[in-house]
Every structure is written in structure tokens, then in C-alpha cells.
C-alpha positions as CSV (number, residue, x, y, z in Angstrom):
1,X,-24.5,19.5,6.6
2,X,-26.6,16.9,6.1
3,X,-25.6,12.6,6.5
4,X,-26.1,12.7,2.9
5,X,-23.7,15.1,2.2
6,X,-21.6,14.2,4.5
7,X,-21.2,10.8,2.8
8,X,-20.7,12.7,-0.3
9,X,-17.9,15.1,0.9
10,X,-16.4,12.3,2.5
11,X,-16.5,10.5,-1.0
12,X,-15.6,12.6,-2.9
13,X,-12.2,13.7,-0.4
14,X,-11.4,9.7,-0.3
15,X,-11.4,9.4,-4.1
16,X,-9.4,12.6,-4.4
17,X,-6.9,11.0,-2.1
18,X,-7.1,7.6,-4.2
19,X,-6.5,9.7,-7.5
20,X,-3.2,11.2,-5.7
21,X,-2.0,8.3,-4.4
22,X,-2.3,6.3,-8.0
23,X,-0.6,9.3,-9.7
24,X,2.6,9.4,-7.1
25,X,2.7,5.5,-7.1
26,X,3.3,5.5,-11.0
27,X,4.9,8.8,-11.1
28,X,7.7,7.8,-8.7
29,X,7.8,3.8,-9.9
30,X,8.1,4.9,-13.3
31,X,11.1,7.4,-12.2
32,X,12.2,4.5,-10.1
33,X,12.1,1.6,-12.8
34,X,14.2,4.4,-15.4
35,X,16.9,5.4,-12.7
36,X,17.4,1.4,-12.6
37,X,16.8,1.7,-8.2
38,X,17.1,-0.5,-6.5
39,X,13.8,-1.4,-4.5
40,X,15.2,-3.6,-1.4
41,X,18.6,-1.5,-1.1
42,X,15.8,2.1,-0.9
43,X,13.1,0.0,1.4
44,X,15.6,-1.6,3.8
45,X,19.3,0.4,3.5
46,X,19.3,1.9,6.7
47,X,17.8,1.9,10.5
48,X,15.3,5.0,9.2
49,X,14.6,3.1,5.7
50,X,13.3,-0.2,8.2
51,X,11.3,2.0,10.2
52,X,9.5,3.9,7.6
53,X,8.8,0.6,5.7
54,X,7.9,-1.3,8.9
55,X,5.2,1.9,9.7
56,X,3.6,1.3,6.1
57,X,3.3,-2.7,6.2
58,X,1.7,-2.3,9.6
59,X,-0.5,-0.1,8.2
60,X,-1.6,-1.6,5.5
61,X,-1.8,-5.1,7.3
62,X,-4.1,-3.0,9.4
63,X,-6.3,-1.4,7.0
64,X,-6.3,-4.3,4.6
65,X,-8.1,-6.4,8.1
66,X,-10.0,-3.0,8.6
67,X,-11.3,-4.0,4.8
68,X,-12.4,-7.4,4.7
69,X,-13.9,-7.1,8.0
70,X,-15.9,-3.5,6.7
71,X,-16.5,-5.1,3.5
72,X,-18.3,-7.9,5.4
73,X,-20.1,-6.2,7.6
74,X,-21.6,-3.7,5.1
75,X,-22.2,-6.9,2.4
76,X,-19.7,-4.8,-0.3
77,X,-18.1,-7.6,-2.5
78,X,-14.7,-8.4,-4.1
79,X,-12.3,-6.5,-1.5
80,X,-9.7,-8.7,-2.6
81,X,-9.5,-7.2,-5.5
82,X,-8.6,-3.7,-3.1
83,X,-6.0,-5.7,-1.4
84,X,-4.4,-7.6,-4.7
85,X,-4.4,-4.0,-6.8
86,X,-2.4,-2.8,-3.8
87,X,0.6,-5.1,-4.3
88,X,0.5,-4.1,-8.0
89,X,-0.1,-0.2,-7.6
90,X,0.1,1.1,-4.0
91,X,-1.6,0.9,-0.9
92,X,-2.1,4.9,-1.5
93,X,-4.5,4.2,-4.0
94,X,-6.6,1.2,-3.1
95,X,-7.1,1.8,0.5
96,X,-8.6,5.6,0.2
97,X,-10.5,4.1,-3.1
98,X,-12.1,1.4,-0.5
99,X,-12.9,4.1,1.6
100,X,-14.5,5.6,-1.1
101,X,-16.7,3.0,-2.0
102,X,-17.7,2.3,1.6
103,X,-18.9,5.6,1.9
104,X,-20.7,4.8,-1.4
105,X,-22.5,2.2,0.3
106,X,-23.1,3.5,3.7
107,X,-25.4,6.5,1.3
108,X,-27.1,3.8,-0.2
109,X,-27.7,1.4,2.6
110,X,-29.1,5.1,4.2
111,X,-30.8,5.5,1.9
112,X,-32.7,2.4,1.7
113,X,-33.4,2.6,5.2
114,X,-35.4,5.8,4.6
């Protein structure tokens, strides 16, 4: 397999997992929102609900600094608006959609090189 397609399969995988993770966010919120849940009592009810929501705001703290300092390097613009969808949809979505886009651009900045 070629770099090129690499990037692509990579891509295309990363949006994929984007596309689910938008789906389940509103799926499940919308379920959520109709069943009147409560959000704080699900995220933080019980020793297993703090550690499961603990593991996701570490990793998103992490991949949201993995972002802006990615972003940066490659010159890709507006990854706040990555890290500001994620509050409003889901860190599901947003991060594997920036990891999408930075394949994008590590194609074209191949590319250009060539």
C-alpha cells in the first residue's frame, strides 16, 4: 500500500468513526433528553459512573492538547472550532473528524513535497 493510500484508508476509517460517533451522540441524547435523565446523577452516581467519566475527560483534555498542538505544527486552521463542537456534540465526533482532516493535510503537504 502506498503513503497515499494509506492517508486515504486512514481517512476514510477516521471519518467513518466521526460519522458513528455523531450518530450515537444524538441518538442517545435525544433518547436521553425524552426519558427526562438526568445528566450529573448518570455521569457521577456511583464509584464506576466517576471513573468512566474521569477516563473520557482525560482523554479528551489529552486529545484536545494533541489538537491544537498537531493543528499547529501542520499549519491546519480553526481547531477550536473541533474542541467547541465537542462540548455541543461529543468528543466521538470531533476528535476522529480532526483526525480525519489531519490525514487530509498530511496527503496534501505530501503531496506538495513531491
Amino acid at each position: 500500500m502506498t503513503k497515499t493510500n494509506s492517508h486515504k484508508a486512514r481517512f476514510v476509517l477516521y471519518l467513518t468513526l466521526s460519522i458513528a460517533g455523531l450518530i450515537t451522540a444524538w441518538l442517545f441524547n435525544a433518547i436521553a433528553s425524552i426519558q427526562g435523565q438526568d445528566y450529573l446523577d448518570a455521569w457521577f452516581g456511583s464509584a464506576v459512573d466517576w471513573v468512566l467519566s474521569l477516563d473520557i475527560l482525560i482523554a479528551a483534555i489529552a486529545g484536545s492538547a494533541f489538537m491544537i498542538i498537531e493543528a499547529k505544527k501542520l499549519g491546519m486552521k480553526r481547531v477550536w472550532l473541533y474542541i467547541l463542537l465537542s462540548g455541543i456534540t461529543a468528543f466521538a465526533f470531533t476528535f476522529p473528524l480532526f483526525l480525519a482532516m489531519r490525514e487530509r493535510k498530511l496527503l496534501q503537504l505530501e503531496t506538495a513535497k513531491n
